[in-house]
C-alpha positions as CSV (number, residue, x, y, z in Angstrom):
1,X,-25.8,95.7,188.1
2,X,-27.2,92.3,188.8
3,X,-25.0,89.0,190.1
4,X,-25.3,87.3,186.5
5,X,-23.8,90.5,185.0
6,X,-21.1,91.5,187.6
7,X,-20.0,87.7,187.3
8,X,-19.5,87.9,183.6
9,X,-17.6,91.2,183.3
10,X,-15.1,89.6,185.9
11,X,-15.3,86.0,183.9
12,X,-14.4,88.3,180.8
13,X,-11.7,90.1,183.0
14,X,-10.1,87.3,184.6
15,X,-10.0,85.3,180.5
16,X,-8.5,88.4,178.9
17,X,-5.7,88.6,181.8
18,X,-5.4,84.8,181.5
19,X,-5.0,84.9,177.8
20,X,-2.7,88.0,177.8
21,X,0.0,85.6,180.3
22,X,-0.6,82.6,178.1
23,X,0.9,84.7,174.8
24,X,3.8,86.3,176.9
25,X,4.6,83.2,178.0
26,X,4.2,81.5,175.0
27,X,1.9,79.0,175.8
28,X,0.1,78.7,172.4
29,X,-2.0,75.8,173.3
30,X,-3.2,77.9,176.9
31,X,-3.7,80.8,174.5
32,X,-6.0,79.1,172.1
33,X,-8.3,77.5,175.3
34,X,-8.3,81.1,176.6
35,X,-9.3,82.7,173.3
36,X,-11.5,80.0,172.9
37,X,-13.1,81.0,176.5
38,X,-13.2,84.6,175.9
39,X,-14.8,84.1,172.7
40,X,-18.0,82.3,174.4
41,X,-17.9,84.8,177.0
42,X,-17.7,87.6,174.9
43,X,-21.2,85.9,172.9
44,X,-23.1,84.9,175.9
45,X,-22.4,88.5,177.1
46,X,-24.0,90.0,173.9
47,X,-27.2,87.6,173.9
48,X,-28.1,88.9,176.8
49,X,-27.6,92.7,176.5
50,X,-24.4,92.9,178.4
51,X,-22.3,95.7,177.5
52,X,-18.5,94.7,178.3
53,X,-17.0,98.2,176.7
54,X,-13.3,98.4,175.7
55,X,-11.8,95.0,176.0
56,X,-7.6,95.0,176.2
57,X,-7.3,91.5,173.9
């Protein structure tokens, strides 16, 4: 696995764990920049082939 990959699984990681705090907090307005986040993660990821599997959010 190359750096660009490893780096955006563990963006995608970090965003999902983010975003799953914001909600249980209920930080709507963190929840929506961290959707917002994993959503542009999540299509970078598939432009460029980048398989991020089972996601938890």
């Amino acid at each position: 696995m190359d750096a660009f990959t490893a780096g955006l699984l563990q963006r995608i990681k970090t965003t999902e764990s983010d975003l799953t705090r914001a909600r249980e907090t209920g930080d709507d307005f963190l929840a929506d920049v961290e959707q917002s986040e994993l959503d542009d993660l999540r299509r970078l990821a598939a432009e460029h082939g980048v398989e991020i599997g089972a996601t938890s959010v």
